[in-house]
C-alpha positions as a LaTeX table, in Angstrom:
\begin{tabular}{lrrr}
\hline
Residue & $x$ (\AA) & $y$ (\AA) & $z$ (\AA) \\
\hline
Unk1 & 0.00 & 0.00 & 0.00 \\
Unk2 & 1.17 & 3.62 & $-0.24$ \\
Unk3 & 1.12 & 6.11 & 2.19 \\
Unk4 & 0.66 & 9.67 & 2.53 \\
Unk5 & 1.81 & 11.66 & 6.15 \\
Unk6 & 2.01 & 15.11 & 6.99 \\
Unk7 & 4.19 & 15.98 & 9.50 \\
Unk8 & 3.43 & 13.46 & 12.90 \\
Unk9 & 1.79 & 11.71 & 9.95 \\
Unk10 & 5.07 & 11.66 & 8.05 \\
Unk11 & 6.98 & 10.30 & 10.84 \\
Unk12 & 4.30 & 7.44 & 11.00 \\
Unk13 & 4.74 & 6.79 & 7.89 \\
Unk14 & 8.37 & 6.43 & 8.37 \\
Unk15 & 7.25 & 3.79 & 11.10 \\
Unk16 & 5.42 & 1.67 & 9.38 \\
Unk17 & 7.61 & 1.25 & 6.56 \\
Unk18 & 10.92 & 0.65 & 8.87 \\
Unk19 & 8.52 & $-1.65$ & 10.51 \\
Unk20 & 7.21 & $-3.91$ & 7.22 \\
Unk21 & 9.51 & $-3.09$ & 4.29 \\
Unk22 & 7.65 & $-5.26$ & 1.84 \\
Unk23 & 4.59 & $-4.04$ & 2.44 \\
Unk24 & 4.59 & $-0.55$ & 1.86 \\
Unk25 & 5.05 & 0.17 & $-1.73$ \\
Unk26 & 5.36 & 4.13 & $-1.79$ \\
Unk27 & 5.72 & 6.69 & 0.94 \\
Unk28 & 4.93 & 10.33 & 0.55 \\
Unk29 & 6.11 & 12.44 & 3.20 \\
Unk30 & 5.12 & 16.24 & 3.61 \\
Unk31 & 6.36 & 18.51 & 6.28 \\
Unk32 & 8.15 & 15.96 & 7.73 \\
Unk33 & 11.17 & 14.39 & 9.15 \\
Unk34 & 13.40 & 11.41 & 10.50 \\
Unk35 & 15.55 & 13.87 & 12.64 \\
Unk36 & 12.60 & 16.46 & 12.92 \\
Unk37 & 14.36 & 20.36 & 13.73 \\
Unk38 & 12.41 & 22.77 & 13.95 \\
Unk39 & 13.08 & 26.50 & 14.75 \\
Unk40 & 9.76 & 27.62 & 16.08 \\
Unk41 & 10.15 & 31.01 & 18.31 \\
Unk42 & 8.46 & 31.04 & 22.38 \\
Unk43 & 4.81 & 31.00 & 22.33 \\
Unk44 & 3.59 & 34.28 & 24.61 \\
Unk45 & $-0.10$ & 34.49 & 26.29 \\
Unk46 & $-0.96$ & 37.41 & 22.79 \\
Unk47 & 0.11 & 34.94 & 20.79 \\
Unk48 & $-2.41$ & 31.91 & 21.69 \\
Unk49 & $-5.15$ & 34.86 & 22.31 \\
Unk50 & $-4.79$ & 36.26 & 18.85 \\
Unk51 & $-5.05$ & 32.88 & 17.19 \\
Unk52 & $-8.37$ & 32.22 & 19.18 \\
Unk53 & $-9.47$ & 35.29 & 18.01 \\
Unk54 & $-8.31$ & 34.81 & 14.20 \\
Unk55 & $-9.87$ & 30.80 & 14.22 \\
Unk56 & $-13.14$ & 31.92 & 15.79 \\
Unk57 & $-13.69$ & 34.69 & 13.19 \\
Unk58 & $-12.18$ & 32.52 & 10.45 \\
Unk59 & $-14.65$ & 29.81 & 11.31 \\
Unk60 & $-17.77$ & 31.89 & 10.46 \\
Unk61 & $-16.31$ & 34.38 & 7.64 \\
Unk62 & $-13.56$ & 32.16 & 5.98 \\
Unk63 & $-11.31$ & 34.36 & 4.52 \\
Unk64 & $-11.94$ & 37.09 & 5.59 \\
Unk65 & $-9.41$ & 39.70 & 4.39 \\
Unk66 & $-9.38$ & 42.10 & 7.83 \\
Unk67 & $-8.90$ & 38.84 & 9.87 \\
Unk68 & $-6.19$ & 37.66 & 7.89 \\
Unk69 & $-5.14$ & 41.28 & 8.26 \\
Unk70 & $-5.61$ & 42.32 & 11.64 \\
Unk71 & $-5.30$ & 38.91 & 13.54 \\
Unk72 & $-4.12$ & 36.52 & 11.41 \\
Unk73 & $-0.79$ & 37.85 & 10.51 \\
Unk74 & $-0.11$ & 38.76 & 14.27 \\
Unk75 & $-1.38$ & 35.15 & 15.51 \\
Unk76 & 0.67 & 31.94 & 15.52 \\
Unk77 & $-0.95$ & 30.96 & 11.79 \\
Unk78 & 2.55 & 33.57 & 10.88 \\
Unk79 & 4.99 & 30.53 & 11.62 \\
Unk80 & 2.42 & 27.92 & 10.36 \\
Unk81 & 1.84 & 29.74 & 6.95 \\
Unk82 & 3.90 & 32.22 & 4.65 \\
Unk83 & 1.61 & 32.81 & 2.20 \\
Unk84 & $-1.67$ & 34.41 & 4.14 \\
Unk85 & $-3.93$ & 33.80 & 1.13 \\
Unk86 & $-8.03$ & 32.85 & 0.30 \\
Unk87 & $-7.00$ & 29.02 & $-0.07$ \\
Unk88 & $-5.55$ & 28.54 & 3.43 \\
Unk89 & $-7.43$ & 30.54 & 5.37 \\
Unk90 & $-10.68$ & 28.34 & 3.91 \\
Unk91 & $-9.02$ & 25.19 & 4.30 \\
Unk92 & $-8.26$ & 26.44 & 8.41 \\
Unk93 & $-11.67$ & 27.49 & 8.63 \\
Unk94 & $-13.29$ & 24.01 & 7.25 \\
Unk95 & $-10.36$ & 21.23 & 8.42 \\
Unk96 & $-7.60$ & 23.01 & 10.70 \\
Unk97 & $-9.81$ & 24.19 & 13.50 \\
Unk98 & $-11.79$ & 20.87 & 13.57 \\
Unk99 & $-8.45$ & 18.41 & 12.88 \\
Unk100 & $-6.88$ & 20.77 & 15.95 \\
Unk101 & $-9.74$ & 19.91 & 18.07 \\
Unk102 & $-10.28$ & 16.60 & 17.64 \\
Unk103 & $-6.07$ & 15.69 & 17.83 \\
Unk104 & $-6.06$ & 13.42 & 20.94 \\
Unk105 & $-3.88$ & 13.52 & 23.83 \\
Unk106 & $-2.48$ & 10.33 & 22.48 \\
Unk107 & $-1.26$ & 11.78 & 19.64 \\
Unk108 & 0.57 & 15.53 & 21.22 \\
Unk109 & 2.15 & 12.96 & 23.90 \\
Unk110 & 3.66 & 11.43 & 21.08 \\
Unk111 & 4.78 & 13.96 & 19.17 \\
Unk112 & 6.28 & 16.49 & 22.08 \\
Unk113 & 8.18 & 12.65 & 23.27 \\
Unk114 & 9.54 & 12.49 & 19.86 \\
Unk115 & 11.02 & 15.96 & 20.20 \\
Unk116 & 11.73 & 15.93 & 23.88 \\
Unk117 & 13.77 & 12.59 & 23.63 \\
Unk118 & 15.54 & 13.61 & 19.78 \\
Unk119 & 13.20 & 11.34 & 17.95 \\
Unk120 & 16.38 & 10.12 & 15.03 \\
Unk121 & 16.01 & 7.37 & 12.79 \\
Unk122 & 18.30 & 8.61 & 10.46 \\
Unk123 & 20.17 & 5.75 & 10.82 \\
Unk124 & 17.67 & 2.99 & 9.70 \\
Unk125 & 16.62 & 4.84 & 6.58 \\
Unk126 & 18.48 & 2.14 & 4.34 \\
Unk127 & 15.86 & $-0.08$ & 5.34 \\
Unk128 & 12.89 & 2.16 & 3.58 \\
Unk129 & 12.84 & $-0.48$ & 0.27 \\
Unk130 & 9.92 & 1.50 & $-1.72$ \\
Unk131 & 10.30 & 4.32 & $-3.39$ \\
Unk132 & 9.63 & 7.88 & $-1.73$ \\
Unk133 & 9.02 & 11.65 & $-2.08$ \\
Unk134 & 10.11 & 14.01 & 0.68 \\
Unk135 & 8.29 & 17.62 & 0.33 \\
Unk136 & 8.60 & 21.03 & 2.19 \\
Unk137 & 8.26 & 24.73 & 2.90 \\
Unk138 & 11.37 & 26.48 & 2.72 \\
Unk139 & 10.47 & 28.89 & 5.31 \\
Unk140 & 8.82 & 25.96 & 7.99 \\
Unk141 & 9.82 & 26.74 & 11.36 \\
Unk142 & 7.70 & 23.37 & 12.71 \\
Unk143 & 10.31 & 20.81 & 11.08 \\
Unk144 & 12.50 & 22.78 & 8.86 \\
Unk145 & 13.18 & 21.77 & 5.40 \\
Unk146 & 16.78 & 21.49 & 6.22 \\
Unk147 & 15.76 & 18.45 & 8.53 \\
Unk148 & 13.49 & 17.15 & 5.64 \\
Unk149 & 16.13 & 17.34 & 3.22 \\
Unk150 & 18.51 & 15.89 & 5.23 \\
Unk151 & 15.80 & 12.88 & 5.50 \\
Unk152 & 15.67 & 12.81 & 1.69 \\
Unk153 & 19.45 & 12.32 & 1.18 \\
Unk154 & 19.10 & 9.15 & 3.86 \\
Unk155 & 16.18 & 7.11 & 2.05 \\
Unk156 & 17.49 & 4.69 & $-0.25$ \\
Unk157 & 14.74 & 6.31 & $-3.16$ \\
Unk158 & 13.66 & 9.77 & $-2.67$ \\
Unk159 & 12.55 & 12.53 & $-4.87$ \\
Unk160 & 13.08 & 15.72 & $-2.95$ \\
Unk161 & 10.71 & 19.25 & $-3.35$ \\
Unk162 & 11.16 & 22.24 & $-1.36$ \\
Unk163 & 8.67 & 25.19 & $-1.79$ \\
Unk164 & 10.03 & 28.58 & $-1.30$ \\
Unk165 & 7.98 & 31.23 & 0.02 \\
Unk166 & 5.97 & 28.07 & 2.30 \\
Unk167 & 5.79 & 26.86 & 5.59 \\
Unk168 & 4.49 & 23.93 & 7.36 \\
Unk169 & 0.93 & 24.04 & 6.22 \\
Unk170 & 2.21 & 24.63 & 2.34 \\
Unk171 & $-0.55$ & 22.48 & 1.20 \\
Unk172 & $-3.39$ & 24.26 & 2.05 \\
Unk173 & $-1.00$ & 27.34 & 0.43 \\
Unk174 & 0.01 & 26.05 & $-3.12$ \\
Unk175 & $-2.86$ & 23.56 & $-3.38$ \\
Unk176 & $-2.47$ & 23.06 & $-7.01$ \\
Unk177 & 0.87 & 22.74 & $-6.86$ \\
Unk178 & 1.35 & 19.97 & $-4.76$ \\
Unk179 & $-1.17$ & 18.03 & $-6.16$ \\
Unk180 & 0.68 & 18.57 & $-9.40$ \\
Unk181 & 3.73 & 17.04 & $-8.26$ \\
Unk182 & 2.34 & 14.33 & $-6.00$ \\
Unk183 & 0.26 & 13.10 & $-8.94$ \\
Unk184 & 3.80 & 13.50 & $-11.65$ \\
Unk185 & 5.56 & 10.92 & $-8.79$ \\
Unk186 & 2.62 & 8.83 & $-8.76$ \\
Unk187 & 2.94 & 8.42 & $-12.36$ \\
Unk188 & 6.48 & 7.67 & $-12.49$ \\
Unk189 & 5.82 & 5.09 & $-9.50$ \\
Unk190 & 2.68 & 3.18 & $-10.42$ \\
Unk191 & 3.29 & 0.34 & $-7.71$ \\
Unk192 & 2.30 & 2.91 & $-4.41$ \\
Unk193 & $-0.94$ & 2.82 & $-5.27$ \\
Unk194 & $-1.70$ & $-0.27$ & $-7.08$ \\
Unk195 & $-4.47$ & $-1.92$ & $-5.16$ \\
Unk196 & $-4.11$ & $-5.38$ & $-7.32$ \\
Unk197 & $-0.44$ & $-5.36$ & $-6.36$ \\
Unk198 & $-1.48$ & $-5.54$ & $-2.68$ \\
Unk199 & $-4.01$ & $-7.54$ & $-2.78$ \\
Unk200 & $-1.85$ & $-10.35$ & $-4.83$ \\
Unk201 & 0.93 & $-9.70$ & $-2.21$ \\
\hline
\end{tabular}
């Protein structure tokens, strides 16, 4: 099977393939990292209140240019996006505030463990036997594209993309883009997503 993770998701991904080689036939990692870095400034009490106040307003008038504007900009969405445009603001309003809500404990423990204890599997990235594409914002201060890049030079077949003028959440900020390219790999690499491959397997 293939498999798609952004950020934690990437690092999952990175998981299960170290874990069963043979079965997973393509891994596409975004925002992500074996040896996640990230370079994300302290978090202050304005901070978290103008994000509250940018989400809440976001959530019933998506897009709304004097949010973006007046709160946005100023709120914690400045290390999370670089481009502050119609696209991401809709895709916060309709999946980030509900995906931030319903994250579980489970999976923050997980994630600030990784970080607190150096999460590196550098090392066992020889192992990864199916082919891959690593992509990132040049400007993400979450897990910085030097880390992801550095990921990309381990795995034994990886394609490597790095945005400029991006961050962390680059998908919801070049939509079209990425689809673009994630759809050009999936052409070249047939296998991570052929179903009758698996199910013969």
């Amino acid at each position: 099977m293939g498999v798609l993770g952004w950020s934690l998701g990437g690092i999952l991904g990175l998981e299960l393939a170290l874990r069963d080689p043979t079965r997973i036939r393509g891994l596409v990692l975004v925002a992500s990292a074996a040896r996640p870095v990230g370079n994300h400034p302290p978090i202050d009490w304005q901070d978290n209140l103008y994000t509250g106040i940018a989400s809440l307003i976001n959530r019933v008038r998506p897009s709304w240019e004097w949010n973006i504007e007046t709160f946005g900009r100023r709120s914690l969405y400045r290390y999370l996006l670089q481009q502050h445009n119609v696209h991401a603001y809709e895709r916060l309003a309709h999946e980030g505030m509900s995906a931030f809500l319903q994250t579980s404990a489970a999976a923050n423990q997980a994630l600030n463990q990784a970080l607190a204890t150096r999460y590196n599997r550098l090392a066992d990235l020889t192992l990864v036997e199916c082919p891959c594409l690593m992509l990132a914002g040049a400007c993400d201060r979450h897990i910085t594209a030097t880390a992801s890049q550095e990921t990309a030079h381990h795995l034994p077949q990886c394609d490597w993309q790095c945005y400029p003028d991006t961050a962390h959440l680059f998908p919801w900020e070049i939509p079209n883009r990425v689809q673009q390219d994630i759809d050009r790999w999936l052409e070249k690499h047939p296998a991570a997503i052929d179903f009758t491959a698996q199910a013969a397997s």
